[in-house]
C-alpha positions in Angstrom: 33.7 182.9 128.5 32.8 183.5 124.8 32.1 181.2 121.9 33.5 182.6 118.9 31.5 182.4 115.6 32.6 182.0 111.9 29.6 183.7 109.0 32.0 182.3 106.4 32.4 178.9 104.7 36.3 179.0 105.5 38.8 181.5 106.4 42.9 180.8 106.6 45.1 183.4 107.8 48.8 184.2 109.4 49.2 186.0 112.5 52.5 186.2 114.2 52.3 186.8 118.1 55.0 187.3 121.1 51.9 187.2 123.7 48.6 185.9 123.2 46.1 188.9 123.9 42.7 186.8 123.8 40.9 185.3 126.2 40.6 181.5 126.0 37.4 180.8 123.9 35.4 177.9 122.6 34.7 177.6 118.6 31.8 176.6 116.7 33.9 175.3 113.7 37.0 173.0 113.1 40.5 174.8 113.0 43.6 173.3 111.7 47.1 174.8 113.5 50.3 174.7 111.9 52.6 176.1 113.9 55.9 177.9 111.3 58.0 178.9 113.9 57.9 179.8 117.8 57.0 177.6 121.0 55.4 177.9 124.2 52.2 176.0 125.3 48.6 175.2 124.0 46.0 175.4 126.5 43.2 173.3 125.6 40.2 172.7 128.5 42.4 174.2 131.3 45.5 171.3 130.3 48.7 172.8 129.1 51.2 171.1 126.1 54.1 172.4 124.9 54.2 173.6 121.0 56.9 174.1 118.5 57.9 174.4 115.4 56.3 172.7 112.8 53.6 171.2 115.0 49.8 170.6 113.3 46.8 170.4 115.7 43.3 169.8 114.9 41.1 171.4 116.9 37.6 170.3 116.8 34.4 172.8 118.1 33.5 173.6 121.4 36.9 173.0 122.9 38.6 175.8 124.8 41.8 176.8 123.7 44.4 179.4 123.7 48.5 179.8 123.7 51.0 180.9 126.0 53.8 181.9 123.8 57.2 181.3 125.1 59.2 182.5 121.6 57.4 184.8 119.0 55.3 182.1 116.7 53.9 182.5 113.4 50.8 180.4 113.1 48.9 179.7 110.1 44.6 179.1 110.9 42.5 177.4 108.7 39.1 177.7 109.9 35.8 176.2 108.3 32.0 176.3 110.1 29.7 173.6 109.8 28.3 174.8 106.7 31.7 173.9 104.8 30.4 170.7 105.3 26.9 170.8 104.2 27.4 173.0 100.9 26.9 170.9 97.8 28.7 172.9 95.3 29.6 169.9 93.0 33.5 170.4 94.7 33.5 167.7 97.3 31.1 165.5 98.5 31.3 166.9 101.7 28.4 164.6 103.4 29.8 161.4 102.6 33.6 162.5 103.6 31.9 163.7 106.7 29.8 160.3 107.3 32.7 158.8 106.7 35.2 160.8 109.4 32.2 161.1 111.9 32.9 157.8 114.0 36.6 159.1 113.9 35.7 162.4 115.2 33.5 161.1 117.5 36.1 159.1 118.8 38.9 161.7 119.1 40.3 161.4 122.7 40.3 165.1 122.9 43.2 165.1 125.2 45.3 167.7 122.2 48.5 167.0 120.7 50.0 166.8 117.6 49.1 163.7 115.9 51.0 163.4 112.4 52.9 160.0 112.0 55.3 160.9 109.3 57.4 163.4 108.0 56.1 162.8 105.1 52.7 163.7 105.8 53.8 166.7 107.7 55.2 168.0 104.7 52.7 167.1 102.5 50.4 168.8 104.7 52.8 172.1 105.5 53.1 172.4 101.6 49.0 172.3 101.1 48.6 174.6 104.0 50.8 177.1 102.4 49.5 176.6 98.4 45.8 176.8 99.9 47.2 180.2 101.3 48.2 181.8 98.7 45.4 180.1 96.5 43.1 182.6 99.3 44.8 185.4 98.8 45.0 185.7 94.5 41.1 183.7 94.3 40.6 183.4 90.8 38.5 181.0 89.1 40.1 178.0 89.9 40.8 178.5 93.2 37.8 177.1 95.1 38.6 173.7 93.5 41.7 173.5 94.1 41.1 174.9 97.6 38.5 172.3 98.2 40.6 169.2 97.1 43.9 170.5 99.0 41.3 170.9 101.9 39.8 167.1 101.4 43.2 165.9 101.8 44.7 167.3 104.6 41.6 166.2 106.4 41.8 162.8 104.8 45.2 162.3 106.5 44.6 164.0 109.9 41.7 161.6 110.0 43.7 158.6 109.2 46.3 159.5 112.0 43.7 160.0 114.4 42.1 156.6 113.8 46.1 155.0 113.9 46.2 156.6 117.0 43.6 155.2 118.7 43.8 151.8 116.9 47.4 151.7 118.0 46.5 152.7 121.9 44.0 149.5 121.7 46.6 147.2 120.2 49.0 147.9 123.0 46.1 145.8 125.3 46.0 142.7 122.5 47.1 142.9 119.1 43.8 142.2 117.8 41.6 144.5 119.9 42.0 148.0 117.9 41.7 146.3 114.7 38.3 144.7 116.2 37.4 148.1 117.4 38.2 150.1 113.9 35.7 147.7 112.3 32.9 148.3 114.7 33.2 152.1 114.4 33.5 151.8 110.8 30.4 149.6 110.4 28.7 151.7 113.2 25.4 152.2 110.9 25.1 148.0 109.9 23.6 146.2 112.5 24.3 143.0 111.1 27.9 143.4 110.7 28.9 143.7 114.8 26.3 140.5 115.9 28.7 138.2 118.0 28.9 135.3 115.4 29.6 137.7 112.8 32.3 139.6 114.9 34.1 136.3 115.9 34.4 134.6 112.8 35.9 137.8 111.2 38.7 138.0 114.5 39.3 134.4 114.8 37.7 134.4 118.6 34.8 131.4 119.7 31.5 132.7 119.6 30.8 131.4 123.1 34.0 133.3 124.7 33.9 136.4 122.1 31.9 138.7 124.7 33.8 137.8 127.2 36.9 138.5 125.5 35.7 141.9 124.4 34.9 143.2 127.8 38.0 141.9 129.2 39.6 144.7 127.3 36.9 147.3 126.6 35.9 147.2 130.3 32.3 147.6 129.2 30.2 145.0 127.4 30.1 145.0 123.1 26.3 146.1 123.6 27.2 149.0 125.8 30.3 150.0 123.5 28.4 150.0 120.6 25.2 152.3 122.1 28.0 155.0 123.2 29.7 154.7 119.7 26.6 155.3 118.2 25.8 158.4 121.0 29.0 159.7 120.2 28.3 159.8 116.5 24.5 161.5 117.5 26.6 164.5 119.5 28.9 164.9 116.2 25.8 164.6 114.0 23.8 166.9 116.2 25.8 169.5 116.3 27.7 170.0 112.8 24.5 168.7 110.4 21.6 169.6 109.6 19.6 166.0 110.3 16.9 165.9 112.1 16.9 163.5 115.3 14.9 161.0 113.2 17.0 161.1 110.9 20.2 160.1 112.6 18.0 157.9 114.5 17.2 156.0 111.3 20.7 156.3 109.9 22.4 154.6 113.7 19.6 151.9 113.7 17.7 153.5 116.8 13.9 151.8 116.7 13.0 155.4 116.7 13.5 159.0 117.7 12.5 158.4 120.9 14.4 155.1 121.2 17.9 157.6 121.1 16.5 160.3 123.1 16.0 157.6 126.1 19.2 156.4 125.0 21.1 159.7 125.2 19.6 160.7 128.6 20.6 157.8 130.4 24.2 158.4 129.1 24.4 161.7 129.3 22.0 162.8 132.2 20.5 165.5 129.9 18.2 165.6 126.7 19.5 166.1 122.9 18.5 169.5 123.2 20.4 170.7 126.4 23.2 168.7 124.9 22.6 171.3 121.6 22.0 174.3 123.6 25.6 174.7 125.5 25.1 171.5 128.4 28.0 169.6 127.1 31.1 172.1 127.2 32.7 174.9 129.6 35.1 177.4 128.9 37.2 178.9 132.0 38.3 182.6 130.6 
């Protein structure tokens, strides 16, 4: 097993392969996958899926991953650390996009696959991935802008399709229940917006049969959905900022740090720190 480190803010390069000579390895940093031309399999957390042409993965850190190439493929990696996120450079307002995509990819169902709805986003994204490319390569003075917005919008819609896709996998139970589920996550951090009256006038649902109605479908009670959507948010948070554990204990609503620590170890049967340190992920070379 090896966890493969990134010193740089964001890298993208090409490399076309008939085998795959690396071992499967975890990543510290998000990579984006578009797939030009080739198939074979994507091996993510000992699970194999088939690739092919055109296909766009996201692949978020600590996963496991590698490919077993069936025809020779040309794949194009963008790769950005942790620190992509936290610069301030006047570019993006990279803490807000990422407060704002956190519950979504807390809330990734990791299970891989490529998750673009449209054609029209796969081209839109194909067509950035190439112009942010060759924006890498010539790097003159406007290139980190433009870089940076191309960047903020392919996430933009990979983030929207994730959320559909969950949304849409809740729906298939009741037609209101994703839709009930997308506005707790996004109004994770305002404690008065997911109180049961509040919650059941909003869906139409009596405030007497509302929690009953909600773990009908959830299979857990709202209280108990809501602390692991919050814990999920605290691993994302945990590992890709720089926040202190008060911090995103203040920002989730905890009473205090210590409130989320107990919190997280009954969940999780370990501390936020063996979490941090390597607890939460293996990697089978």
């Amino acid at each position: 097993m090896h966890t493969e480190r990134a010193n740089k803010l964001f890298e993208i390069h090409i490399e076309e392969l008939s085998t795959w000579g690396k071992r499967p390895h975890k990543h510290n940093f998000f990579e984006i996958v578009y797939v030009e031309k080739g198939s074979g399999y994507q091996c993510i957390n000992n699970h194999e899926f088939e690739y092919h042409e055109g296909n766009i993965f996201l692949l978020p850190p600590l996963d496991c991953h590698s490919f077993k190439i069936k025809e020779e493929s040309r794949f194009y990696f963008i790769r950005f650390t942790d620190h992509y996120f936290l610069k301030n450079d006047g570019l993006t307002d990279y803490k807000d996009w990422f407060d704002k995509v956190a519950y979504i990819l807390a809330n990734y169902n990791k299970v891989p696959g490529d998750i673009i709805a449209t054609n029209r986003e796969r081209n839109f994204i194909i067509d950035n991935i190439k112009s942010i490319y060759q924006e890498y390569l010539s790097a003159d003075s406007y290139s980190d802008s433009i870089i940076a917005g191309s960047i903020a919008s392919i996430l933009n819609i990979l983030a929207r399709s994730i959320e559909k896709r969950y949304v849409d996998q809740a729906n298939e139970i009741d037609n209101r229940f994703g839709e009930i589920l997308r506005y707790i996550n996004t109004n994770i951090f305002n404690s008065e917006n997911l109180r049961v009256p509040k919650l059941a006038d909003k869906f139409g649902i009596s405030k007497s049969y509302f929690s009953e109605y909600f773990k009908k479908q959830a299979g857990i009670s709202l209280a108990d959905y809501i602390i692991k959507s919050k814990l999920r948010i605290v691993e994302t948070k945990v590992l890709h900022t720089d926040l202190s554990l008060k911090e995103i204990a203040y920002q989730l609503n905890f009473t205090d740090s210590s409130h989320l620590s107990r919190s997280f170890k009954k969940v999780y049967g370990m501390t936020v720190k063996e979490f941090k340190n390597g607890g939460h992920s293996y990697c089978v070379s």
